[in-house]
MIDOSE-1310 file (N, C-alpha, C; in nm, 2 decimals, decimal comma, always signed):
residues 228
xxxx	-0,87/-1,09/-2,60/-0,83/-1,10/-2,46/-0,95/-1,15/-2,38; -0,92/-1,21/-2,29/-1,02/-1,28/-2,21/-1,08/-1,20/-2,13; -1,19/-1,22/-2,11/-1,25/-1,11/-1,99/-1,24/-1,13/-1,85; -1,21/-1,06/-1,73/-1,19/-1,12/-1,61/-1,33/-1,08/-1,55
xxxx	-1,45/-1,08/-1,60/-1,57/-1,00/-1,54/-1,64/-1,08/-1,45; -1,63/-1,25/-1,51/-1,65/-1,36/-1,43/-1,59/-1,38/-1,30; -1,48/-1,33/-1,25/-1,40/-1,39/-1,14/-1,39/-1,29/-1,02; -1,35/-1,32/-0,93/-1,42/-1,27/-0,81/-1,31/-1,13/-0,78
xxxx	-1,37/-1,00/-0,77/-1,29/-0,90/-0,71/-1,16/-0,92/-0,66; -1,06/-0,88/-0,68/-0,94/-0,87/-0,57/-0,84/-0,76/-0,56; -0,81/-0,78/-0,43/-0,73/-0,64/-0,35/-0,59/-0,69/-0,32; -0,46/-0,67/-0,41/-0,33/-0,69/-0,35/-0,32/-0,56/-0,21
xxxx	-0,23/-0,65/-0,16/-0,20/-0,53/+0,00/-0,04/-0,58/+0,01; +0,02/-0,45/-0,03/+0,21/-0,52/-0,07/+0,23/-0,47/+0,07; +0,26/-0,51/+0,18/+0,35/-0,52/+0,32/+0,18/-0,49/+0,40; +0,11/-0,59/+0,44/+0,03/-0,65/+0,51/+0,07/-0,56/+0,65
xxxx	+0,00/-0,53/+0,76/-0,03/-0,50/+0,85/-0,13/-0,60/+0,91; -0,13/-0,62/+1,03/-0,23/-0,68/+1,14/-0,36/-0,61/+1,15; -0,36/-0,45/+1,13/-0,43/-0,35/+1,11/-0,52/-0,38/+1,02; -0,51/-0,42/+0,94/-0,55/-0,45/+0,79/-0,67/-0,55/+0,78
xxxx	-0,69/-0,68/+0,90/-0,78/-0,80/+0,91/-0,88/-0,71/+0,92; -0,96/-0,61/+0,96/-1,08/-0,61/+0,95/-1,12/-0,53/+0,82; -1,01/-0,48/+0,78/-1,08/-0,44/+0,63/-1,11/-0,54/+0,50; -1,01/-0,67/+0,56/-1,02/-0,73/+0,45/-1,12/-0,84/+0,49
xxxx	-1,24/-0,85/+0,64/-1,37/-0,88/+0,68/-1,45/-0,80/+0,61; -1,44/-0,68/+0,58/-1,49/-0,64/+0,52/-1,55/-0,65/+0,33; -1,41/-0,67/+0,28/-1,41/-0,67/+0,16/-1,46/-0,83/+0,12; -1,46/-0,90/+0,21/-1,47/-1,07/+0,21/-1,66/-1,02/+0,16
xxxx	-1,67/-0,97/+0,30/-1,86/-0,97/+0,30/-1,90/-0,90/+0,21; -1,83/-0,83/+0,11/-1,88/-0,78/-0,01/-1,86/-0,85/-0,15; -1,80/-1,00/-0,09/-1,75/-1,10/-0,23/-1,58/-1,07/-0,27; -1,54/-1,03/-0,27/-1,41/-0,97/-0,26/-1,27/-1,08/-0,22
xxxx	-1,11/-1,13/-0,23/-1,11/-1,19/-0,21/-0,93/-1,14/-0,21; -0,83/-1,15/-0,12/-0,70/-1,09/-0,12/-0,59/-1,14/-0,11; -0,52/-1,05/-0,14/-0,42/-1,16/-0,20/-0,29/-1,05/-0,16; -0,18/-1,09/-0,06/-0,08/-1,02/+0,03/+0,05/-1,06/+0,00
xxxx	+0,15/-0,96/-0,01/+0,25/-0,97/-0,10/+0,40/-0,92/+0,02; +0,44/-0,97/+0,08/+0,54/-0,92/+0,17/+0,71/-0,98/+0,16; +0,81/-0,93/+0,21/+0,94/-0,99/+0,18/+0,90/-1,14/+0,30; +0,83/-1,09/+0,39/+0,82/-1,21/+0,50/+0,76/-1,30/+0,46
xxxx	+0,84/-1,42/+0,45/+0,71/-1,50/+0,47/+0,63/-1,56/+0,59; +0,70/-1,54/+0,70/+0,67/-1,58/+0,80/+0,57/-1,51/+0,85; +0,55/-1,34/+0,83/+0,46/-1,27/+0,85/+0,34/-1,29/+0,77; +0,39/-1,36/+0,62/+0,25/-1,36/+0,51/+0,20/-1,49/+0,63
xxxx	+0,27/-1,56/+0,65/+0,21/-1,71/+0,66/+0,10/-1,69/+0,80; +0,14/-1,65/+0,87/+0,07/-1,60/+0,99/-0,06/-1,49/+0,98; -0,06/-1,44/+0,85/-0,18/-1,35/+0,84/-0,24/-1,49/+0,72; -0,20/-1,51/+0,66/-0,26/-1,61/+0,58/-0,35/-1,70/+0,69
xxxx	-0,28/-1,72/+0,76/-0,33/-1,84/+0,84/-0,51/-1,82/+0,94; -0,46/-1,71/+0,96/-0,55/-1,58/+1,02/-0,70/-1,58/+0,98; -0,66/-1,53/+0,84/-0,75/-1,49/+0,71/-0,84/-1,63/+0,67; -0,74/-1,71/+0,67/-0,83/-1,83/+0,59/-0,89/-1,89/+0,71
xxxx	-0,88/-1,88/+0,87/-0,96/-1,92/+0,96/-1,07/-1,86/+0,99; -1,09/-1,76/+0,97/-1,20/-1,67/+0,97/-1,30/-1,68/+0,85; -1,28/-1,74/+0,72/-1,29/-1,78/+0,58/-1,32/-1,65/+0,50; -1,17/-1,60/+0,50/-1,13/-1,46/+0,44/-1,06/-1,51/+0,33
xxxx	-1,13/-1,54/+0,17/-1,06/-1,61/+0,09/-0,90/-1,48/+0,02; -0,80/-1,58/+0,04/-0,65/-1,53/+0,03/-0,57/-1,61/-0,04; -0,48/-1,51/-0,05/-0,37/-1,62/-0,14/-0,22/-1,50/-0,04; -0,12/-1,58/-0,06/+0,05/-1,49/-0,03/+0,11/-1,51/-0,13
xxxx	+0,21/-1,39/-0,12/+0,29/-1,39/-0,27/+0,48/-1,34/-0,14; +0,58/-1,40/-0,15/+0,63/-1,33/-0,12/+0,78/-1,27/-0,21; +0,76/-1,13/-0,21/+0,87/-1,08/-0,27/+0,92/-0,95/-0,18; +1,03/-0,91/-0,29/+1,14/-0,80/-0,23/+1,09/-0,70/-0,30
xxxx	+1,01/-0,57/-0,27/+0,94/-0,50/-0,36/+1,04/-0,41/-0,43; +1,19/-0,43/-0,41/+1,32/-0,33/-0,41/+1,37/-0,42/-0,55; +1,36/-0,55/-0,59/+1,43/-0,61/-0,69/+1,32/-0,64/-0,81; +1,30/-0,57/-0,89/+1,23/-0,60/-1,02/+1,22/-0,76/-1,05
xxxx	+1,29/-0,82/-1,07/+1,27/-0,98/-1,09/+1,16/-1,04/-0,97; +1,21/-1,00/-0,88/+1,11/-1,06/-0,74/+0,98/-1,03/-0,78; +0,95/-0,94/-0,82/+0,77/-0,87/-0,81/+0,73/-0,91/-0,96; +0,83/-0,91/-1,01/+0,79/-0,96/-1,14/+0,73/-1,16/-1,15
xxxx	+0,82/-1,20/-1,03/+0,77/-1,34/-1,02/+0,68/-1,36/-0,93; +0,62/-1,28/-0,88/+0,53/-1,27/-0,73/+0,42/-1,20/-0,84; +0,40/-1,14/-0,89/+0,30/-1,09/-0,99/+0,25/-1,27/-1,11; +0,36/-1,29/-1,13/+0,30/-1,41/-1,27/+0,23/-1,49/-1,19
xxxx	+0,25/-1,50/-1,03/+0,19/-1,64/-0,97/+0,08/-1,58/-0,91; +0,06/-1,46/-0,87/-0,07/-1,35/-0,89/-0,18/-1,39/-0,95; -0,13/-1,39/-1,09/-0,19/-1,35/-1,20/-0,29/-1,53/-1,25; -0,18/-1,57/-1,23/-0,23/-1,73/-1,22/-0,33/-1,74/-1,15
xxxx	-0,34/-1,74/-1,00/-0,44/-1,75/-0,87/-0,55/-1,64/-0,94; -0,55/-1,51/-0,98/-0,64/-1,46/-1,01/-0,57/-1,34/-1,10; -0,68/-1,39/-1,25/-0,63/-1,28/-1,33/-0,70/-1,16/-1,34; -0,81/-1,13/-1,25/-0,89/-0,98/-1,21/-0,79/-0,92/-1,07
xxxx	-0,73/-0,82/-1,08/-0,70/-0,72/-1,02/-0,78/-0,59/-1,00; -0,85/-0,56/-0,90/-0,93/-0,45/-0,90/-0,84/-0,30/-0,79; -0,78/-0,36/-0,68/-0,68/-0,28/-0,61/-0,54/-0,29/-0,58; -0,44/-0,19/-0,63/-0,33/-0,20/-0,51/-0,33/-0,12/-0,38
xxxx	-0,32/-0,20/-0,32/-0,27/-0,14/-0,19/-0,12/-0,15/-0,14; -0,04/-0,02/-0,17/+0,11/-0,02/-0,11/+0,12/+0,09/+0,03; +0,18/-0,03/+0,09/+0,19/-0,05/+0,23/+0,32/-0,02/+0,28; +0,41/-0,04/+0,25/+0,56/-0,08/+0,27/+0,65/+0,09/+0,28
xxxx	+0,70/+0,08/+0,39/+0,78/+0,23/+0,39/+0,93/+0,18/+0,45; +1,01/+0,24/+0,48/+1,17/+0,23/+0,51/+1,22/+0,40/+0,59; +1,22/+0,29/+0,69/+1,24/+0,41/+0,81/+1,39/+0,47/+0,83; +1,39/+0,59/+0,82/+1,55/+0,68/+0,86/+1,54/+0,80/+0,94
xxxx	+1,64/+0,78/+1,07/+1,64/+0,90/+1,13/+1,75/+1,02/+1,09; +1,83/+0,98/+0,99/+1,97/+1,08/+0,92/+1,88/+1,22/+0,87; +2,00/+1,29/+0,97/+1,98/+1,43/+0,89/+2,06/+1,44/+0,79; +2,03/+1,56/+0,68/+2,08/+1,57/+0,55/+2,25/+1,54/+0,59
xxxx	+2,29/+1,65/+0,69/+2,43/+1,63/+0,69/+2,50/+1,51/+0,71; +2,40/+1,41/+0,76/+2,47/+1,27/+0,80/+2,44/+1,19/+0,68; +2,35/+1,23/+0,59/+2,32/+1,15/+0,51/+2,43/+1,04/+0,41; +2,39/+0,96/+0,41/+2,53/+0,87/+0,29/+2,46/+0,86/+0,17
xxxx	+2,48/+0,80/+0,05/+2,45/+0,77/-0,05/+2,37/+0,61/-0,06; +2,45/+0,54/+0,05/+2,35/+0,44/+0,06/+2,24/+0,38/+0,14; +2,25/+0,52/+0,21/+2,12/+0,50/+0,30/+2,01/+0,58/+0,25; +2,06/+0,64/+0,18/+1,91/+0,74/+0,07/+1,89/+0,62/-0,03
xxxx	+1,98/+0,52/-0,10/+1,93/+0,49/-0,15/+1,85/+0,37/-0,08; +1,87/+0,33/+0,02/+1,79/+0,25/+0,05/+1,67/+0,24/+0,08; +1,65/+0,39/+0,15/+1,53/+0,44/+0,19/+1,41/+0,47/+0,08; +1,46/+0,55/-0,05/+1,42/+0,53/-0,23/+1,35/+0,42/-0,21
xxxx	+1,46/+0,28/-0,26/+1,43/+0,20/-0,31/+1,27/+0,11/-0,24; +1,27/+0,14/-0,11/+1,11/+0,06/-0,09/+1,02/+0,19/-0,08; +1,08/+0,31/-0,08/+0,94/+0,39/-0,05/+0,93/+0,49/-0,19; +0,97/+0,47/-0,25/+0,97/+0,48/-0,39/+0,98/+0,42/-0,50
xxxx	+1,08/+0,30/-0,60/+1,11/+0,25/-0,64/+1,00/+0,09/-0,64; +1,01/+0,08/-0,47/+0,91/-0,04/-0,45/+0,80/-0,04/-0,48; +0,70/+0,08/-0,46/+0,61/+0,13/-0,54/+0,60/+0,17/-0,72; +0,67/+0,17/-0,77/+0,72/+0,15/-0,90/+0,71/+0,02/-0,96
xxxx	+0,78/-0,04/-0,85/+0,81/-0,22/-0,92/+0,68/-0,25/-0,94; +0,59/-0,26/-0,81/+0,46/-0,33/-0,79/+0,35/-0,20/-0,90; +0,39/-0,12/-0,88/+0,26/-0,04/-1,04/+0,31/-0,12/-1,18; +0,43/-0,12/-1,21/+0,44/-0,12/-1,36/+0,39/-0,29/-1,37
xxxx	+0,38/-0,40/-1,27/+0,33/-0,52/-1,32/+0,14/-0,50/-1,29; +0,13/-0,43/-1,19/-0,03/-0,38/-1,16/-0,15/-0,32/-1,27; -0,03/-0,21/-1,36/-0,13/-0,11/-1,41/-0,18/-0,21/-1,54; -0,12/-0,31/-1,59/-0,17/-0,33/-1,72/-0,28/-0,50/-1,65
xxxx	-0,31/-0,49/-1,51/-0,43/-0,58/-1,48/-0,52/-0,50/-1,42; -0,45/-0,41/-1,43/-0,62/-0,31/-1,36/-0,65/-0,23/-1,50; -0,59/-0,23/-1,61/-0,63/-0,20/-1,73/-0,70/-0,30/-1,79; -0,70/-0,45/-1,76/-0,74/-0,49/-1,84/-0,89/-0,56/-1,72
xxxx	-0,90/-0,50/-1,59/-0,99/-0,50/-1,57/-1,10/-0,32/-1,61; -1,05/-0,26/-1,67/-1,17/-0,19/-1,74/-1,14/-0,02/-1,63; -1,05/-0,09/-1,51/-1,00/+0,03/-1,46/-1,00/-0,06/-1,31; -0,93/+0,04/-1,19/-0,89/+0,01/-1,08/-0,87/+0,14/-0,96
xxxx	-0,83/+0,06/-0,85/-0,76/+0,19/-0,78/-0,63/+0,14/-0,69; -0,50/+0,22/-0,72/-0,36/+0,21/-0,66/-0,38/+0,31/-0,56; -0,35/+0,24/-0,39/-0,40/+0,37/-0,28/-0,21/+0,31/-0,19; -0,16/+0,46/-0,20/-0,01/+0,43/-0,13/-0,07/+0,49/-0,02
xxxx	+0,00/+0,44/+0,11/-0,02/+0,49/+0,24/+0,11/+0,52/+0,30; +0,09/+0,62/+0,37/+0,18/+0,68/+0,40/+0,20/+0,69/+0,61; +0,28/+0,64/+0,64/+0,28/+0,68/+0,80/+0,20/+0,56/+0,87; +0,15/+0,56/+0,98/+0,10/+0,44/+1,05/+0,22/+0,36/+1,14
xxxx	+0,21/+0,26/+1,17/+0,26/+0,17/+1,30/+0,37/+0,16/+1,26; +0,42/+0,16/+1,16/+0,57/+0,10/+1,12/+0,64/+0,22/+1,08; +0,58/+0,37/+1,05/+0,63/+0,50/+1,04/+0,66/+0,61/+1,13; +0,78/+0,64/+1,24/+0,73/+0,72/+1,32/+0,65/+0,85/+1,28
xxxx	+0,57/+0,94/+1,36/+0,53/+1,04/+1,26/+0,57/+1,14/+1,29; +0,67/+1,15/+1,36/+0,73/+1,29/+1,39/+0,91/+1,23/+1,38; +0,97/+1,36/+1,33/+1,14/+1,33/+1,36/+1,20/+1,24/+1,29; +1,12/+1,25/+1,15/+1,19/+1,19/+1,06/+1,28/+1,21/+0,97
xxxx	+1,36/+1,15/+0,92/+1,50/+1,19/+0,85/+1,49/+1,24/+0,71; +1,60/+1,30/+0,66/+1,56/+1,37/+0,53/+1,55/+1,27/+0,46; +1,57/+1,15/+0,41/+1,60/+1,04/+0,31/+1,41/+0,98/+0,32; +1,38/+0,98/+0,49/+1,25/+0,95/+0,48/+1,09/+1,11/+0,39
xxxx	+1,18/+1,19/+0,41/+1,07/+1,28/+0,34/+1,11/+1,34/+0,18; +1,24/+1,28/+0,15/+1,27/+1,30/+0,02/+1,25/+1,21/-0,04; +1,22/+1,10/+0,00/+1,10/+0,99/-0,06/+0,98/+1,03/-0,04; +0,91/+1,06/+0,00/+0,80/+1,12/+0,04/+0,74/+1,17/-0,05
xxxx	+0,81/+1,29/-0,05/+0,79/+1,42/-0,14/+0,83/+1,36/-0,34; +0,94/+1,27/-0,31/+0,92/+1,20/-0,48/+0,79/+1,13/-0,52; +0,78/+1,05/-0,42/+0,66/+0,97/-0,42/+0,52/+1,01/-0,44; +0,53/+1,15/-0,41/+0,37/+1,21/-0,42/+0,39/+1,27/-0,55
xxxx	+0,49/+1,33/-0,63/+0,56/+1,41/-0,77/+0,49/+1,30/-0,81; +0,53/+1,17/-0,82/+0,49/+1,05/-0,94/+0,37/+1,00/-0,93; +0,31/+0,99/-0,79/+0,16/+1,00/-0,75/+0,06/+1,08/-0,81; +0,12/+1,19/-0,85/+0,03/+1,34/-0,90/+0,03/+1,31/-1,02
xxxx	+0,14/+1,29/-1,12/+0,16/+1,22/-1,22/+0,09/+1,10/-1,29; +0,11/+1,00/-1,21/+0,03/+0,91/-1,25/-0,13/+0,95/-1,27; -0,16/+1,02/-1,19/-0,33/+1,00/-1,16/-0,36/+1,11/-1,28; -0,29/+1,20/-1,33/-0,34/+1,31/-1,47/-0,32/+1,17/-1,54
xxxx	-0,20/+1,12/-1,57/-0,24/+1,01/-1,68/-0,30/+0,91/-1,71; -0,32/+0,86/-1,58/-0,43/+0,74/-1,59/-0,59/+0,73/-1,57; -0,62/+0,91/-1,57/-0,79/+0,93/-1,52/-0,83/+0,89/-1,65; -0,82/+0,86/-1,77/-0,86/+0,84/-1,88/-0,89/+0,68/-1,89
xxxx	-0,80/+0,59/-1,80/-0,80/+0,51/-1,82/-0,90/+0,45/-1,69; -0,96/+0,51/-1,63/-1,03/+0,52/-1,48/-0,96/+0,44/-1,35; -0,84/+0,47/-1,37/-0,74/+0,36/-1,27/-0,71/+0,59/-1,19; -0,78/+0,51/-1,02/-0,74/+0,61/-0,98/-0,60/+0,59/-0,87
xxxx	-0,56/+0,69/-0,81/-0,42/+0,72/-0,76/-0,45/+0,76/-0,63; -0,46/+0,68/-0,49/-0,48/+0,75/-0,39/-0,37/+0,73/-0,31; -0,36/+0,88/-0,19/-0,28/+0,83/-0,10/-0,34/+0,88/+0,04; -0,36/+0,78/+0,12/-0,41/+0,78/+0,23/-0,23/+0,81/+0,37
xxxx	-0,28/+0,91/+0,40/-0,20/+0,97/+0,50/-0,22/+0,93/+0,65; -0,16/+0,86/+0,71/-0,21/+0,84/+0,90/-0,10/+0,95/+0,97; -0,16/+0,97/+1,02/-0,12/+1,08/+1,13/-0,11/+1,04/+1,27; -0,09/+1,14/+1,37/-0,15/+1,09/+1,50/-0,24/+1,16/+1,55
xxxx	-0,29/+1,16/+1,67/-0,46/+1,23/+1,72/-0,40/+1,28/+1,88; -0,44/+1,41/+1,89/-0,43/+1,49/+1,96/-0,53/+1,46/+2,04; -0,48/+1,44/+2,20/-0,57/+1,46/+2,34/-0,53/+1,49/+2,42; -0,57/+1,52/+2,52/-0,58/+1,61/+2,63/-0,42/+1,47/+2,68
xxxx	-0,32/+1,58/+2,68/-0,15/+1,58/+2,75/-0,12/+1,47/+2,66; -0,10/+1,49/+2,52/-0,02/+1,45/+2,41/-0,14/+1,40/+2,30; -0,01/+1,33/+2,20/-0,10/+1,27/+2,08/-0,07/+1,13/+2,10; -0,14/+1,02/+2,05/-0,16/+0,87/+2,06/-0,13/+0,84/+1,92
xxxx	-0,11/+0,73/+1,93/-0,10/+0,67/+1,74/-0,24/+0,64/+1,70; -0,26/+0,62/+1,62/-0,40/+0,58/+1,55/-0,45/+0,46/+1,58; -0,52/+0,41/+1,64/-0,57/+0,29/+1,63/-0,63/+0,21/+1,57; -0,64/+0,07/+1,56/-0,62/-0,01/+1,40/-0,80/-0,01/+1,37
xxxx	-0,87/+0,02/+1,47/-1,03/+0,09/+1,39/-1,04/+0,21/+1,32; -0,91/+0,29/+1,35/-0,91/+0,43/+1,33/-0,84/+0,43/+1,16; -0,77/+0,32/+1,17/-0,71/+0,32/+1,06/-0,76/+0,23/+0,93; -0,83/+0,12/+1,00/-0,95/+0,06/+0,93/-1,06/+0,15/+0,85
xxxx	-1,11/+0,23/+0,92/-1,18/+0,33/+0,87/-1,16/+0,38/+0,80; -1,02/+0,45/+0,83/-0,95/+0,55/+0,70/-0,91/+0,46/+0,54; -0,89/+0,35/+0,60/-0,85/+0,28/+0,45/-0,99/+0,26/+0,37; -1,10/+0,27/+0,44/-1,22/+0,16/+0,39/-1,29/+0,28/+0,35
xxxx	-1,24/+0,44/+0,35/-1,30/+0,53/+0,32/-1,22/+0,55/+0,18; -1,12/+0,54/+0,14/-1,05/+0,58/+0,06/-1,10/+0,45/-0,09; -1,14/+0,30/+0,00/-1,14/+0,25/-0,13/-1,26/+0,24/-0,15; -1,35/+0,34/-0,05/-1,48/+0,33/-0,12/-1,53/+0,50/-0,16
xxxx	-1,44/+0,56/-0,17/-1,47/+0,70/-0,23/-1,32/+0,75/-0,33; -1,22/+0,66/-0,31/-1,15/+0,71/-0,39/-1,07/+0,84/-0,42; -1,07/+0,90/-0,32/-1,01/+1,04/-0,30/-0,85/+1,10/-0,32; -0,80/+1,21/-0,40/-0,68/+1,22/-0,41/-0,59/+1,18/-0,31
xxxx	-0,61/+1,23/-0,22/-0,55/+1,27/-0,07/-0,67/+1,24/+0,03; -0,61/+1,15/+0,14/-0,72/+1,10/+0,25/-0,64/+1,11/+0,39; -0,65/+1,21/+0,47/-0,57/+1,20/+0,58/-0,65/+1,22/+0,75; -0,59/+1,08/+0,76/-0,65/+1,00/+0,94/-0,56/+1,07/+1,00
xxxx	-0,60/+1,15/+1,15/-0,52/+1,24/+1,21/-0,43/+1,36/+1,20; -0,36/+1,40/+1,28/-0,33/+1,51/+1,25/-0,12/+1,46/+1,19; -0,10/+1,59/+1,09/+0,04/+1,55/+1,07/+0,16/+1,65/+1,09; +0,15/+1,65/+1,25/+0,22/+1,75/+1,30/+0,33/+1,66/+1,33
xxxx	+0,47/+1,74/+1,25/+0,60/+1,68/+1,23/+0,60/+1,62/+1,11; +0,51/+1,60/+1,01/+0,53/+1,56/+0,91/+0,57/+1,64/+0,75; +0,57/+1,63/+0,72/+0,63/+1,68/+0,51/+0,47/+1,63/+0,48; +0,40/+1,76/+0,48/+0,26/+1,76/+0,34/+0,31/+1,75/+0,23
């Protein structure tokens, strides 16, 4: 097998945030080079566009992280552009405000299928390129601009709560393989007559701590209203 030791670091980020541009200034000035994977393309194209003006070297991939074929063809063209994989970064949640009683069968499964499942699709094409880079690290994030963090529905914390069961899992199995398992938690921040959302340095930070210490559990603000 070929070695990928020659070719330049890279960090997938599956459902990109705006928040996200200065970490990936960051990972640039360290040689580093990223590659963003979202159902939008209109969103990839506009951070693409972003990234490469600033000379943030990138690539887009766009898939449905819910349909195995999709990620599986968003992965081979990946893999093409660059066959070193050093990070996943899963980004992507699915918002519900249903209480248990209201719940349907197809809105739990919906909710599943990107905040669990979708994370599934993108590890099982991920883990055997961060294996054959010698090891890696997969960092799920949880909460932030697109998650409310209080008053969320059972479908949203019963994903949650599966999500960290497989998370805990994975990371006993794969410490051998030195591919670690993080999940970075955003919260919100308590000040004088309420709490604020996190702001995208606040959140910058938190991400840029996790991929540079690697920690089971990394949590930005506080997570009052949330499922620990």
């Amino acid at each position: 097998m070929e070695s990928v030791s020659g070719h330049r670091p890279t960090t997938l980020v599956v459902g990109p945030w705006l928040e996200f541009l200065s970490v990936a200034r960051t990972l640039s000035r360290r040689g580093e080079q990223v590659a963003l994977m979202s159902r939008s393309e209109i969103r990839l194209q506009q951070l693409r566009t972003q990234m490469e003006g600033e000379g943030i070297p990138c690539q887009s991939f766009a898939a449905d992280v819910t349909e195995p074929d999709s990620v599986l063809k968003a992965f081979t063209k990946l893999s093409q552009w660059s066959p070193r994989l050093d990070r996943l970064i899963y980004n992507k949640a699915a918002i519900s405000s249903e209480q248990a009683v209201q719940l349907t069968e197809s809105e739990l499964h919906r909710v599943m299928g990107v905040n669990l499942f979708g994370f599934v699709n993108c590890f099982q094409f991920a883990h055997p390129m961060l294996k054959r880079n010698g090891g890696g690290t997969a960092i799920i994030v949880t909460g932030g601009p697109t998650v409310p963090p209080t008053e969320s529905g059972v479908a949203q914390e019963v994903s949650r709560a599966a999500l960290r069961i497989y998370a805990v899992a994975l990371r006993k199995e794969l410490l051998p393989e030195n591919i670690f398992i993080c999940e970075l938690l955003l919260g919100r921040v308590s000040e004088r007559g309420g709490a604020r959302d996190l702001r995208p340095e606040e959140i910058a930070a938190g991400l840029l701590h996790v991929v540079d210490h690697r920690p089971d559990r990394y949590l930005v603000g506080q997570l009052s209203g949330m499922a620990e």
